[in-house]
PyMOL commands that place a pseudoatom at each C-alpha (Angstrom):
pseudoatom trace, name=CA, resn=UNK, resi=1, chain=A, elem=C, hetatm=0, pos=[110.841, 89.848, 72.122]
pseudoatom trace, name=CA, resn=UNK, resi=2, chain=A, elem=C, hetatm=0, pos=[108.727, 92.198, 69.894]
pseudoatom trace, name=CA, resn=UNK, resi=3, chain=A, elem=C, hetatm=0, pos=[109.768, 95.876, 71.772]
pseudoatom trace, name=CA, resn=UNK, resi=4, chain=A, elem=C, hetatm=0, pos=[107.650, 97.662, 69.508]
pseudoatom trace, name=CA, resn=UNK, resi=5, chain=A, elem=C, hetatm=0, pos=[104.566, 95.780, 70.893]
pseudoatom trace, name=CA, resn=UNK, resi=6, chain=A, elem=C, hetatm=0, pos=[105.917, 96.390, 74.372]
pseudoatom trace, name=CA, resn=UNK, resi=7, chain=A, elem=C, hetatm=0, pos=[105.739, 100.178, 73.577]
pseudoatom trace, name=CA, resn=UNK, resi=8, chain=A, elem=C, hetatm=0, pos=[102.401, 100.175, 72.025]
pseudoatom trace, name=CA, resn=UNK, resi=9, chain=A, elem=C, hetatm=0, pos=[101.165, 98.009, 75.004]
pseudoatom trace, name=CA, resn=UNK, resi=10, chain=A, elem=C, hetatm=0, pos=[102.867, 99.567, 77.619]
pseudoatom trace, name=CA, resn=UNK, resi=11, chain=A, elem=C, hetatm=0, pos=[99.709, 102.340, 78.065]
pseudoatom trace, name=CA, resn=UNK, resi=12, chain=A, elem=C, hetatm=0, pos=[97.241, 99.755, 78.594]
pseudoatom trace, name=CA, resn=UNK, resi=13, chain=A, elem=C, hetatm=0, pos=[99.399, 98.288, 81.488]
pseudoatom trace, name=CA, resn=UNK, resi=14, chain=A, elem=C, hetatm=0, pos=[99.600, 101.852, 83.122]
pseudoatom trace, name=CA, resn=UNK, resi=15, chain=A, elem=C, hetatm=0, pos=[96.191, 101.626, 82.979]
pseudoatom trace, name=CA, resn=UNK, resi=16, chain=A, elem=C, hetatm=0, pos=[95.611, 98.256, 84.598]
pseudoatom trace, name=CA, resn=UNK, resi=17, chain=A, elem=C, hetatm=0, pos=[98.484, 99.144, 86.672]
pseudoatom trace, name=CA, resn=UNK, resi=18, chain=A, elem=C, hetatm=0, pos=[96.184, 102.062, 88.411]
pseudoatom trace, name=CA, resn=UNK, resi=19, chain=A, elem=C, hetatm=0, pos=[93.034, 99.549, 88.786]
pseudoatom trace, name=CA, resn=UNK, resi=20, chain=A, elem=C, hetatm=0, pos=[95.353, 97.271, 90.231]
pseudoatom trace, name=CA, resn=UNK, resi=21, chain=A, elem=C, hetatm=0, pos=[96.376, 100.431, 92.570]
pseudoatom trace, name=CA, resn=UNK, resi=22, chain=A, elem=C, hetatm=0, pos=[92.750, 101.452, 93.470]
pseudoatom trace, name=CA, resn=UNK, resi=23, chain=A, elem=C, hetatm=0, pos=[92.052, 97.868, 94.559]
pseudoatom trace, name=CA, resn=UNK, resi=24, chain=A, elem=C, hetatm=0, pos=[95.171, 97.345, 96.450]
pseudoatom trace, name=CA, resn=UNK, resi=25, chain=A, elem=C, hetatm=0, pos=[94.526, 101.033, 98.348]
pseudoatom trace, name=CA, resn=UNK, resi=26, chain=A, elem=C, hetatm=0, pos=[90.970, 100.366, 99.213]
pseudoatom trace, name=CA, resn=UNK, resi=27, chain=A, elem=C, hetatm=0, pos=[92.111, 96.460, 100.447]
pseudoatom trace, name=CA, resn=UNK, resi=28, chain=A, elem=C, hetatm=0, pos=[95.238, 97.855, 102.548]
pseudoatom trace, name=CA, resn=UNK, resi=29, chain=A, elem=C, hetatm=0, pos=[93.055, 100.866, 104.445]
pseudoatom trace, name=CA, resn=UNK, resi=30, chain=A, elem=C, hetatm=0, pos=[89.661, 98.735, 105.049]
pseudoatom trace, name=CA, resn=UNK, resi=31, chain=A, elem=C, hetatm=0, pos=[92.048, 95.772, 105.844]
pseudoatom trace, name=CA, resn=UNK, resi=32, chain=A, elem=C, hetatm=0, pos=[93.831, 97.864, 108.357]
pseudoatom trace, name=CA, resn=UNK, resi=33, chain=A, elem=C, hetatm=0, pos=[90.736, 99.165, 109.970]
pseudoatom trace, name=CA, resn=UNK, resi=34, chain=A, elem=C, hetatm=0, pos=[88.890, 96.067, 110.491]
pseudoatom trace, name=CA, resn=UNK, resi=35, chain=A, elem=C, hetatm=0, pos=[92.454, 94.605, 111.829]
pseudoatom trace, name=CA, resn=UNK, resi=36, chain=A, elem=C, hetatm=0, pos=[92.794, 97.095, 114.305]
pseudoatom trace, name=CA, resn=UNK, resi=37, chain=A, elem=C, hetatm=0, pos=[88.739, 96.202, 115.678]
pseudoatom trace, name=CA, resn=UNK, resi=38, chain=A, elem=C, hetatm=0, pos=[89.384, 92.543, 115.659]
pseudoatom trace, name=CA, resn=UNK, resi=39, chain=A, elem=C, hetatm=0, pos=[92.865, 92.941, 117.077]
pseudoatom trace, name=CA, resn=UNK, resi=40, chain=A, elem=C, hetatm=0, pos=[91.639, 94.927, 120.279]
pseudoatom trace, name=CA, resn=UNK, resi=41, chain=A, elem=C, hetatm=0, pos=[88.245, 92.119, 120.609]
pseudoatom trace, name=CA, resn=UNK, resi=42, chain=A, elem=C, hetatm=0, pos=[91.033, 89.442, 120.627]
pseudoatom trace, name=CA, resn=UNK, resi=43, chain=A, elem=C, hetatm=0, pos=[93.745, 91.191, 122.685]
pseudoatom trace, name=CA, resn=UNK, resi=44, chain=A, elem=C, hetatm=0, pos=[91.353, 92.118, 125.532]
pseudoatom trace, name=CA, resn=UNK, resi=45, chain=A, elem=C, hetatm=0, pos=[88.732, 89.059, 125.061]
pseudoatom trace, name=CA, resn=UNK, resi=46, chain=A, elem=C, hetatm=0, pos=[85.593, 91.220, 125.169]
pseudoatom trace, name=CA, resn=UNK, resi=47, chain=A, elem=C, hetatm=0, pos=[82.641, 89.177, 125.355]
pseudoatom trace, name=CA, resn=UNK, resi=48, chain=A, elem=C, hetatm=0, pos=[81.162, 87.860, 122.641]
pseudoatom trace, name=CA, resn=UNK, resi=49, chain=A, elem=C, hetatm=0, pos=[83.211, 89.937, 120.360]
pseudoatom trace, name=CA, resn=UNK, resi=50, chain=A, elem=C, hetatm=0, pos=[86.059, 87.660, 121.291]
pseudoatom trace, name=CA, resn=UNK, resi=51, chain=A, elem=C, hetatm=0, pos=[84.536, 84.500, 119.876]
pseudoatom trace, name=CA, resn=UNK, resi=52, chain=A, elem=C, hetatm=0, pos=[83.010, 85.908, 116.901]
pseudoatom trace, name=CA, resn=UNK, resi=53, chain=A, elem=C, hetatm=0, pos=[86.337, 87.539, 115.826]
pseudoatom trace, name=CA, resn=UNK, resi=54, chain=A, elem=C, hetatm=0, pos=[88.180, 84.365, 116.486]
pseudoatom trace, name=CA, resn=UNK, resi=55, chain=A, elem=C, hetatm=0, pos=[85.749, 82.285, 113.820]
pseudoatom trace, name=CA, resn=UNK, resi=56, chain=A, elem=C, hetatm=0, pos=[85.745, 85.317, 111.522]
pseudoatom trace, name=CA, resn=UNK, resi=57, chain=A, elem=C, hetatm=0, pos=[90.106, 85.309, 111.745]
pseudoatom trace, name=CA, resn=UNK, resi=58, chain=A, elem=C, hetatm=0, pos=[90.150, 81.301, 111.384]
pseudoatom trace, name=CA, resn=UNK, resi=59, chain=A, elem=C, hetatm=0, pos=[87.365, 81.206, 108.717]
pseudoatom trace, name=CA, resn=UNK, resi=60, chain=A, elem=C, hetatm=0, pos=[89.401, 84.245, 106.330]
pseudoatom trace, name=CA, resn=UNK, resi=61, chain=A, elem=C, hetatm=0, pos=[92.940, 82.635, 107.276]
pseudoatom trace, name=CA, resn=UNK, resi=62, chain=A, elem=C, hetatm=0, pos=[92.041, 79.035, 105.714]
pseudoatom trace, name=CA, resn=UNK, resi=63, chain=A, elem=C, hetatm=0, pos=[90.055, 79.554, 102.871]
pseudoatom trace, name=CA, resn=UNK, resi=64, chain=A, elem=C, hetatm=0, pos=[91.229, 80.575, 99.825]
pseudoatom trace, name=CA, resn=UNK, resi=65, chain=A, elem=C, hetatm=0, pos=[90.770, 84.136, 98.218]
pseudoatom trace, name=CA, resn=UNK, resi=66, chain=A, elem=C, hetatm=0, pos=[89.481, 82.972, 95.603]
pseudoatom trace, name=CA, resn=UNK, resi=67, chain=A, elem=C, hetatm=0, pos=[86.994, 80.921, 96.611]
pseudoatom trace, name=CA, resn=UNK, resi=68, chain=A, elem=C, hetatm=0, pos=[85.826, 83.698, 99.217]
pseudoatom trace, name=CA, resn=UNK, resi=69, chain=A, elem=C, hetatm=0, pos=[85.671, 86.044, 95.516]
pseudoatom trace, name=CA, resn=UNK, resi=70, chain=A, elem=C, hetatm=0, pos=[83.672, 83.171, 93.755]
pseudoatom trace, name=CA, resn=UNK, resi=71, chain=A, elem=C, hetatm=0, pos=[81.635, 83.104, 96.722]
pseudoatom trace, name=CA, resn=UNK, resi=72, chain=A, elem=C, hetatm=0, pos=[80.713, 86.894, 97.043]
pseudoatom trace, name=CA, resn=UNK, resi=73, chain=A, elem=C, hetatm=0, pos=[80.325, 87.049, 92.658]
pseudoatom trace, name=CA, resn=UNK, resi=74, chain=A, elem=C, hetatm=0, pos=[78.700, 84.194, 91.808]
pseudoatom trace, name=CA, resn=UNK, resi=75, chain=A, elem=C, hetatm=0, pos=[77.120, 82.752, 95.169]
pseudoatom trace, name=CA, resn=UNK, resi=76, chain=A, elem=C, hetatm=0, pos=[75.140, 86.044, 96.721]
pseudoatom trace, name=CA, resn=UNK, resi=77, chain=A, elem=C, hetatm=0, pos=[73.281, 86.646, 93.492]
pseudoatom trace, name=CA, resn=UNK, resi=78, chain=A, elem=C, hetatm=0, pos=[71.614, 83.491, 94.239]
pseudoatom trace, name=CA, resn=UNK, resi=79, chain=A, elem=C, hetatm=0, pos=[69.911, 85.329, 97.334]
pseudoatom trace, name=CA, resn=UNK, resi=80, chain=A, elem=C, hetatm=0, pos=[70.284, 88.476, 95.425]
pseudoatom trace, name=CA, resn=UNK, resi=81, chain=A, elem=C, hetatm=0, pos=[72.867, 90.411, 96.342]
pseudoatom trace, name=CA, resn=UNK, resi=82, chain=A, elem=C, hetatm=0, pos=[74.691, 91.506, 93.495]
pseudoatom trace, name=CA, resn=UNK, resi=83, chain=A, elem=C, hetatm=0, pos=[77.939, 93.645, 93.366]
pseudoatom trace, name=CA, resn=UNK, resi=84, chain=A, elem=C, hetatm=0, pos=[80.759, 94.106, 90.471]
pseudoatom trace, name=CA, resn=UNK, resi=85, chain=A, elem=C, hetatm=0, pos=[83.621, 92.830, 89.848]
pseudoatom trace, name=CA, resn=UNK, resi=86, chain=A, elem=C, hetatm=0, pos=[85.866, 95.712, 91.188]
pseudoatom trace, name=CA, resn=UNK, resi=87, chain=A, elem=C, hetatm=0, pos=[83.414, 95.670, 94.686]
pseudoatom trace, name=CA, resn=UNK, resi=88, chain=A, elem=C, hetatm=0, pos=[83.616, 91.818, 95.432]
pseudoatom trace, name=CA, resn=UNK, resi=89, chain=A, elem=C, hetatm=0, pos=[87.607, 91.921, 95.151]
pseudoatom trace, name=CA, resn=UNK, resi=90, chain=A, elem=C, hetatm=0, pos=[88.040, 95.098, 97.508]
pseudoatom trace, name=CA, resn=UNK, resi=91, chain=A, elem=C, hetatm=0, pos=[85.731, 93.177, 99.931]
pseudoatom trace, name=CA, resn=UNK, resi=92, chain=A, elem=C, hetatm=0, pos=[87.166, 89.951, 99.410]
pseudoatom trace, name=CA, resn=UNK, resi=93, chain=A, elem=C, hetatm=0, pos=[90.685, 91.560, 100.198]
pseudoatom trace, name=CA, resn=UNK, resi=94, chain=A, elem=C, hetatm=0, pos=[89.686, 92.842, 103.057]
pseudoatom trace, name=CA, resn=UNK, resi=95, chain=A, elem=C, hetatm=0, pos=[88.085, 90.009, 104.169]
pseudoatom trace, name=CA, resn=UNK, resi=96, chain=A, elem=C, hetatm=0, pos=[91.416, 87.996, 103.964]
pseudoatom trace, name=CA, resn=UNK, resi=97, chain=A, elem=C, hetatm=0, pos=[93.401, 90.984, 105.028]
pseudoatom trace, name=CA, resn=UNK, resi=98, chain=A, elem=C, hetatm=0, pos=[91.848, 92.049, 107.945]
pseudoatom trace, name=CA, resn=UNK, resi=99, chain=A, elem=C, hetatm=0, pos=[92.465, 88.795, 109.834]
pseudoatom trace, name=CA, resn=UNK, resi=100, chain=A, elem=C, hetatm=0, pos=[95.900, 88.897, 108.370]
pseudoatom trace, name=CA, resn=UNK, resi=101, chain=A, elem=C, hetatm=0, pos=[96.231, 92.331, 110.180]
pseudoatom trace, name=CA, resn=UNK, resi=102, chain=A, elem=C, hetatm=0, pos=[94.777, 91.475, 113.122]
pseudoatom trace, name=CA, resn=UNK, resi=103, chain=A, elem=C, hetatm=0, pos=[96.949, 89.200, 114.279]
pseudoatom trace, name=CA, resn=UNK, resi=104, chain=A, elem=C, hetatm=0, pos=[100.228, 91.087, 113.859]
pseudoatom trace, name=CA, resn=UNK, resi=105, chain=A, elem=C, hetatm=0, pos=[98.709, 93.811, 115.816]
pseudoatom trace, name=CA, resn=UNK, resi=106, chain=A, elem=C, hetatm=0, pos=[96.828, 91.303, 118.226]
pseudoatom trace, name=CA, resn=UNK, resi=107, chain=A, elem=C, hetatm=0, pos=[100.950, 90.587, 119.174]
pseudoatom trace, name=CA, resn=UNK, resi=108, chain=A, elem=C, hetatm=0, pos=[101.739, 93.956, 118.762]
pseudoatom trace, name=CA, resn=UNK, resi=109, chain=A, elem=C, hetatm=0, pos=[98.698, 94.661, 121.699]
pseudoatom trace, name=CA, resn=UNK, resi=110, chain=A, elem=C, hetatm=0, pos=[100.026, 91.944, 123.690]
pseudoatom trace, name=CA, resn=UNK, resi=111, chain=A, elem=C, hetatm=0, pos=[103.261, 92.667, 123.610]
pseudoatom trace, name=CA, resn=UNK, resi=112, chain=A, elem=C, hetatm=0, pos=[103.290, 96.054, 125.335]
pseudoatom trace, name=CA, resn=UNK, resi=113, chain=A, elem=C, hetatm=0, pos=[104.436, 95.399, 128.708]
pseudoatom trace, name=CA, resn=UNK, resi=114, chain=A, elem=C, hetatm=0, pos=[101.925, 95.569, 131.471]
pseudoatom trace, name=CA, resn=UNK, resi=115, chain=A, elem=C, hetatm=0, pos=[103.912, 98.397, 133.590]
pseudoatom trace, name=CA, resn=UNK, resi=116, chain=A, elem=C, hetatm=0, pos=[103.485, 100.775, 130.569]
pseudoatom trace, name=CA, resn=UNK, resi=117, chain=A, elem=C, hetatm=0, pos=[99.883, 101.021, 131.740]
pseudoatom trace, name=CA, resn=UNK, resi=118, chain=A, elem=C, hetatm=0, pos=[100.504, 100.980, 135.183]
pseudoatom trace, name=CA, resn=UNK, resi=119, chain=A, elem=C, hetatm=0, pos=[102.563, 103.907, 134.985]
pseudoatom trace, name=CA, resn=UNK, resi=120, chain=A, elem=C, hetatm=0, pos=[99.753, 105.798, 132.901]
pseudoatom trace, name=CA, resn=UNK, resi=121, chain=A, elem=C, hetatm=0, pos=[97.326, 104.797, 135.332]
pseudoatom trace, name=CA, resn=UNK, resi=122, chain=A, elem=C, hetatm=0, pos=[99.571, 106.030, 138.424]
pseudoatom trace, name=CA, resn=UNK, resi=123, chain=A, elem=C, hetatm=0, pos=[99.671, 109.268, 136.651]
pseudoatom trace, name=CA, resn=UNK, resi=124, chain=A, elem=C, hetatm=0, pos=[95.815, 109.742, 135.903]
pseudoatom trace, name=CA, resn=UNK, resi=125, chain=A, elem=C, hetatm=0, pos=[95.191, 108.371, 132.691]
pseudoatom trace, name=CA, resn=UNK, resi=126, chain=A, elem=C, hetatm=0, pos=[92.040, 107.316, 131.338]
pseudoatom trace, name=CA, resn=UNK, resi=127, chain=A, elem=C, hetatm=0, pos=[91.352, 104.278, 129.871]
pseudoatom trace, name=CA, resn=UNK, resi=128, chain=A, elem=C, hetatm=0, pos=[91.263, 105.519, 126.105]
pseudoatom trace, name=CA, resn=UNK, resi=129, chain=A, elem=C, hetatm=0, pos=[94.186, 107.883, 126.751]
pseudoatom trace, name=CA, resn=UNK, resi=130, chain=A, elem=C, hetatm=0, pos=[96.188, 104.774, 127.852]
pseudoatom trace, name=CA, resn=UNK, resi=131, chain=A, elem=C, hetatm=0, pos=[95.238, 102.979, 124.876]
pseudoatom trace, name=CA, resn=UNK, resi=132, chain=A, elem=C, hetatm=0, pos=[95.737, 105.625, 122.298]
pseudoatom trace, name=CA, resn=UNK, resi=133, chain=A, elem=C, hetatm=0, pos=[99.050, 107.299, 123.667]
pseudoatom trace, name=CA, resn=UNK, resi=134, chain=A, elem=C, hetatm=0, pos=[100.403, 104.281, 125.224]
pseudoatom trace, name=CA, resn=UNK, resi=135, chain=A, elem=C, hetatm=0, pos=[99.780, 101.028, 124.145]
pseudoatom trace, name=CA, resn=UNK, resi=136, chain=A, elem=C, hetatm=0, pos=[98.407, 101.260, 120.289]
pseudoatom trace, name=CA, resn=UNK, resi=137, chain=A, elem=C, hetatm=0, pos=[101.740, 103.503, 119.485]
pseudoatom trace, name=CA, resn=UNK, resi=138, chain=A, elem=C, hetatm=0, pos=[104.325, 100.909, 120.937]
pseudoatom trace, name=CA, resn=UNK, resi=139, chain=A, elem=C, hetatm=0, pos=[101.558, 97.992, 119.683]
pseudoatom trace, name=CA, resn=UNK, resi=140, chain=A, elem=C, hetatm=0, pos=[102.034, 99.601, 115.714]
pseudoatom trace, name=CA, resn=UNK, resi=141, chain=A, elem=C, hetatm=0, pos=[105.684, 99.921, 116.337]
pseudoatom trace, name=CA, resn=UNK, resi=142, chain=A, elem=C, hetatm=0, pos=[106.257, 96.343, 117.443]
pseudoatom trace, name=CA, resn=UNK, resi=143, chain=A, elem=C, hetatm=0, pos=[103.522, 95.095, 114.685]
pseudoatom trace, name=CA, resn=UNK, resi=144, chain=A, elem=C, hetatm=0, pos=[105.306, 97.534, 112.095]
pseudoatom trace, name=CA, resn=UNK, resi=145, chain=A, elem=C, hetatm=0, pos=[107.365, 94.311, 110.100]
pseudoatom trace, name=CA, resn=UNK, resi=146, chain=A, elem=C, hetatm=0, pos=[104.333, 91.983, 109.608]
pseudoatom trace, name=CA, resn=UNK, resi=147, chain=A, elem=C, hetatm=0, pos=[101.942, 94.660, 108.876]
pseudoatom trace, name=CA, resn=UNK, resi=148, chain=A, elem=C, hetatm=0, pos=[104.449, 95.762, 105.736]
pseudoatom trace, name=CA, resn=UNK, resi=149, chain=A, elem=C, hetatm=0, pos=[104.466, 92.003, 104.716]
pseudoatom trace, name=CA, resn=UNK, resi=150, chain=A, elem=C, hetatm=0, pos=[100.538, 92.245, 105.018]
pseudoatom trace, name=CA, resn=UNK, resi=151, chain=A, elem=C, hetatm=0, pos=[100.986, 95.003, 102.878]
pseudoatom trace, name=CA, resn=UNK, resi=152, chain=A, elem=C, hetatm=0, pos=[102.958, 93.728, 100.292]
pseudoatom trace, name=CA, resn=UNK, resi=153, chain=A, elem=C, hetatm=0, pos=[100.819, 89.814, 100.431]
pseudoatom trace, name=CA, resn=UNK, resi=154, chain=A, elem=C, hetatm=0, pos=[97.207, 92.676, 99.506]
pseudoatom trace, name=CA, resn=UNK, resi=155, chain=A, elem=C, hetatm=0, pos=[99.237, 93.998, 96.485]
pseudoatom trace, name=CA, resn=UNK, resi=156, chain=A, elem=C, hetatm=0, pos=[100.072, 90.817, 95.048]
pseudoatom trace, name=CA, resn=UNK, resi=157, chain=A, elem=C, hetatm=0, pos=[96.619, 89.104, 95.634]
pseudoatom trace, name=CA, resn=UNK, resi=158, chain=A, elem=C, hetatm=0, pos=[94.788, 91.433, 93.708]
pseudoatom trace, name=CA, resn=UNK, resi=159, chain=A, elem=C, hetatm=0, pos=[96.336, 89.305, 90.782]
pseudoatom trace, name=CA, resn=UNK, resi=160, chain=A, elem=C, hetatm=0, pos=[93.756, 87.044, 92.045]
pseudoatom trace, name=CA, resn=UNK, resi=161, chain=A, elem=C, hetatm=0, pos=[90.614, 89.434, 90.898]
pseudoatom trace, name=CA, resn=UNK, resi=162, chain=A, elem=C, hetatm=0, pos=[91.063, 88.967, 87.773]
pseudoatom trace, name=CA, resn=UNK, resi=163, chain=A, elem=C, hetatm=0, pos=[88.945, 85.955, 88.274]
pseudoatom trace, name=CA, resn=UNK, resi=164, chain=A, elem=C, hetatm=0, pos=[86.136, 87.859, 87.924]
pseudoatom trace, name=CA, resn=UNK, resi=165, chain=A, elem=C, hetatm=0, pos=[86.331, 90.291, 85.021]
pseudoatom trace, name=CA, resn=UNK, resi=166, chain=A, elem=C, hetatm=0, pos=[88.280, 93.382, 86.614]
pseudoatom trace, name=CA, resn=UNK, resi=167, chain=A, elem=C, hetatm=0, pos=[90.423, 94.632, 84.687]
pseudoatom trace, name=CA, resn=UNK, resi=168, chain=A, elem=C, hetatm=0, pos=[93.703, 94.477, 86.342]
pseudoatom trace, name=CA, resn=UNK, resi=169, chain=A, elem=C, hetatm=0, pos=[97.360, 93.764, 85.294]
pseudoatom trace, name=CA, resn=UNK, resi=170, chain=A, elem=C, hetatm=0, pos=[96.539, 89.959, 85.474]
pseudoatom trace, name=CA, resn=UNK, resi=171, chain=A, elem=C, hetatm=0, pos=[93.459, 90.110, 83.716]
pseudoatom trace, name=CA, resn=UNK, resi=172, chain=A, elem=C, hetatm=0, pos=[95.175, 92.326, 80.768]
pseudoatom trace, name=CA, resn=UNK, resi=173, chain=A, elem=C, hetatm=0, pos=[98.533, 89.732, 80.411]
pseudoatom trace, name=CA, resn=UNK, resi=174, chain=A, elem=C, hetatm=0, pos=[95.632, 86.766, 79.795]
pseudoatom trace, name=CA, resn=UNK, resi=175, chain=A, elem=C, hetatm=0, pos=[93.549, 88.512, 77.862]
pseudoatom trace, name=CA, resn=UNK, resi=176, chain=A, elem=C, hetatm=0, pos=[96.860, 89.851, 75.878]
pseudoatom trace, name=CA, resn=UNK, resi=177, chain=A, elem=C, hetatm=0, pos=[98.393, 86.329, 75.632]
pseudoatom trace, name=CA, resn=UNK, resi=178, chain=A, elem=C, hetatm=0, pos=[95.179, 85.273, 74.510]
pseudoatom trace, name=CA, resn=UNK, resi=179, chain=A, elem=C, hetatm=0, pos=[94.229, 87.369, 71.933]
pseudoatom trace, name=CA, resn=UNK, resi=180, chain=A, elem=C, hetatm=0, pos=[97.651, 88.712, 70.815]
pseudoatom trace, name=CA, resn=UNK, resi=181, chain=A, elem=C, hetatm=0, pos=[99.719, 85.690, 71.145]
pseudoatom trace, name=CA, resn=UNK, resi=182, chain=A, elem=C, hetatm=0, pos=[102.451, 87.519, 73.035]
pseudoatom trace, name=CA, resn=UNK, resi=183, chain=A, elem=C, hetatm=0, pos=[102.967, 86.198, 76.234]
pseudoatom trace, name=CA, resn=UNK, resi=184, chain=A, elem=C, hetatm=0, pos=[107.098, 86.461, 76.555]
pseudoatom trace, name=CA, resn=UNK, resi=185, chain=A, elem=C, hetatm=0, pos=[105.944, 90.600, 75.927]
pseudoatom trace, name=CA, resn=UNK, resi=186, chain=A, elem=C, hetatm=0, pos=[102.956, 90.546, 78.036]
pseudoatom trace, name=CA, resn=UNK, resi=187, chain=A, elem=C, hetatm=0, pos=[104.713, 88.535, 80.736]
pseudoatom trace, name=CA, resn=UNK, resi=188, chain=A, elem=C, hetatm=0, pos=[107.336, 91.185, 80.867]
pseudoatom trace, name=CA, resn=UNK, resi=189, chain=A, elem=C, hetatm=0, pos=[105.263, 94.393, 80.955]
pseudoatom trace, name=CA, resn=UNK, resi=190, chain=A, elem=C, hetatm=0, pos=[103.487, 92.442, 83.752]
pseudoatom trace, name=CA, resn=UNK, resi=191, chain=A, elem=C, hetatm=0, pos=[107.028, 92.032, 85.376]
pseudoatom trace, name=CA, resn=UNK, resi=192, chain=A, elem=C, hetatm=0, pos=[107.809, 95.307, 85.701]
pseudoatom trace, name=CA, resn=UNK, resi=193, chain=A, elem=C, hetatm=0, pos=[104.605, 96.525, 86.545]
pseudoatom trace, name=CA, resn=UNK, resi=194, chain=A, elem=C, hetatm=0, pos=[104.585, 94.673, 89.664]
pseudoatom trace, name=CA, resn=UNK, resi=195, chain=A, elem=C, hetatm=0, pos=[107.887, 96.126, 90.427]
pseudoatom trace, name=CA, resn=UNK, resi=196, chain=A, elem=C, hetatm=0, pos=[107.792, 98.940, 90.105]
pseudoatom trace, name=CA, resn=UNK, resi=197, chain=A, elem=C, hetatm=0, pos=[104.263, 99.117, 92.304]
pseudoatom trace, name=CA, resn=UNK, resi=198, chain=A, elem=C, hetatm=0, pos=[106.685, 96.743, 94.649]
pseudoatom trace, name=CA, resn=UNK, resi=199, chain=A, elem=C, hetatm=0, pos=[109.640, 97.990, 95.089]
pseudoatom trace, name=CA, resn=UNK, resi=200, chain=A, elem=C, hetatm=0, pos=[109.208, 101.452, 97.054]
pseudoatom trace, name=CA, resn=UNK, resi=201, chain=A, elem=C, hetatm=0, pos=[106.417, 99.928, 99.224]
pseudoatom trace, name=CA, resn=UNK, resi=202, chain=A, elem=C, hetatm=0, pos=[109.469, 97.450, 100.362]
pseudoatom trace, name=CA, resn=UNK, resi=203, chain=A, elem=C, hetatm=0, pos=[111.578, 100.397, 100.636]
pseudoatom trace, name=CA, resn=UNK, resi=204, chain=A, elem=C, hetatm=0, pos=[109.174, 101.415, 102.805]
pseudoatom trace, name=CA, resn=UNK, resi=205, chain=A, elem=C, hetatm=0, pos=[108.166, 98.970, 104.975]
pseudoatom trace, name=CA, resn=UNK, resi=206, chain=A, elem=C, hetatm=0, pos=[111.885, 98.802, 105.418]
pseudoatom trace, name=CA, resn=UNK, resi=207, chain=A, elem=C, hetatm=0, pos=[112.617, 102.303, 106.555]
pseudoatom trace, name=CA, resn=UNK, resi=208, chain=A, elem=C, hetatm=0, pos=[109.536, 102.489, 108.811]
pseudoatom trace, name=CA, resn=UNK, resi=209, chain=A, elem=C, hetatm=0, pos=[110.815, 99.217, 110.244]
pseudoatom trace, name=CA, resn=UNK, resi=210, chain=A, elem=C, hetatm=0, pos=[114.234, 101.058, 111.406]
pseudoatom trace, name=CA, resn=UNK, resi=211, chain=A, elem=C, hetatm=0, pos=[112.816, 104.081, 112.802]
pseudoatom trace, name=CA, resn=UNK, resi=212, chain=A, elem=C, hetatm=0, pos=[110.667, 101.868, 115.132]
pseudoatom trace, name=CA, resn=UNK, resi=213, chain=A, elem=C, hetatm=0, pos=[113.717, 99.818, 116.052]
pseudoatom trace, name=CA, resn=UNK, resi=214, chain=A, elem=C, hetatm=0, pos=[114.876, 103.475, 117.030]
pseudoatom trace, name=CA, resn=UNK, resi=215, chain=A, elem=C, hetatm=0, pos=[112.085, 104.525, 118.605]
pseudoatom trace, name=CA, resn=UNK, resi=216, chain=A, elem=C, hetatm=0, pos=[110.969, 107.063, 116.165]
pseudoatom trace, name=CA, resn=UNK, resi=217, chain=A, elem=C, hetatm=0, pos=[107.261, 106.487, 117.116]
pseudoatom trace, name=CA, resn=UNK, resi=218, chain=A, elem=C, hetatm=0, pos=[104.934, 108.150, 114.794]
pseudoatom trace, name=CA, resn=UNK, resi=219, chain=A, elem=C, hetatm=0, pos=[107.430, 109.902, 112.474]
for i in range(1, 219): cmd.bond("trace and resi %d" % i, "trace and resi %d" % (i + 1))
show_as sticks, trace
zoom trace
């Protein structure tokens, strides 16, 4: 193990460790949006919606990422649509991720019991009141554990965009081990890159996870 190469490398990987970063925020916040849509279309079965969100979630679910990024980089330029690199992963992650999300708060939606509404009808709730103080807190409570491992699945996959030219930590350990020869020192710095981006996210996921089990709604 050369350390001295480690050190002089070790820059570059901060710096592919904050692409990496950019990619994985954009993916987890779009992801988490479009979850929440396709979640509430499922949940309640609105018309039309309902269908279409149920081919979109089986369609994203079982293909893989990156054939849905060689897709959106190499296929749409062929009708010309053309996007970079860095564009067709964030979309592509969110593509997979929102169906990922959807369907642990799709069971977090269902699995509000049907008296908490009842009660905030019988007290003169509206509709959207219901839904935004009743049912989507307990819903994100209950969905809290599989939306972390959503979470954590996004950060990893971004690995994946290197596929296509972005520079990420994946794309820098190849292109190190192939130009530099040093793939026990590139291998490493890509180690601990990853965990250290890893690690408190678990934490987390793990702490927001017990203060749901305690009820600690929204704190």
């Amino acid at each position: 193990m050369n350390w001295q190469y480690i050190f002089q490398a070790a820059p570059r990987f901060f710096q592919a460790a904050l692409i990496t970063l950019e990619l994985s925020l954009y993916g987890i916040v779009l992801s988490l949006i479009l979850g929440i849509f396709v979640a509430i279309c499922t949940a309640y079965r609105l018309p039309v919606f309902n269908t279409i969100c149920r081919g979109y979630i089986e369609l994203s679910r079982n293909t893989p990422l990156l054939i849905q990024l060689f897709f959106l980089y190499y296929g749409l330029p062929k009708i010309g649509i053309k996007w970079d690199g860095f564009t067709c992963g964030v979309i592509a992650l969110v593509f997979l991720g929102g169906s990922y999300m959807a369907e642990a708060l799709r069971a977090g939606l269902l699995a509000v019991p049907r008296g908490q509404t009842e009660a905030a009808k019988a007290i003169g709730l509206s509709d959207v009141q219901i839904f935004h103080y009743v049912v989507l807190p307990q819903a994100w409570a209950i969905s809290l554990p599989a939306i972390g491992a959503n979470v954590l699945f996004l950060i990893k996959e971004t690995s994946v965009v290197s596929a296509v030219a972005v520079a990420e930590l994946m794309f820098l350990t190849k292109d190190i081990i192939g130009m530099d020869y040093k793939t026990n020192e590139a291998l490493f710095l890509l180690f601990i890159s990853y965990l250290i981006i890893l690690l408190p996210v678990s934490w987390w996921a793990r702490r927001a996870e017990r203060k749901a089990r305690s009820a600690k709604y929204g704190v």
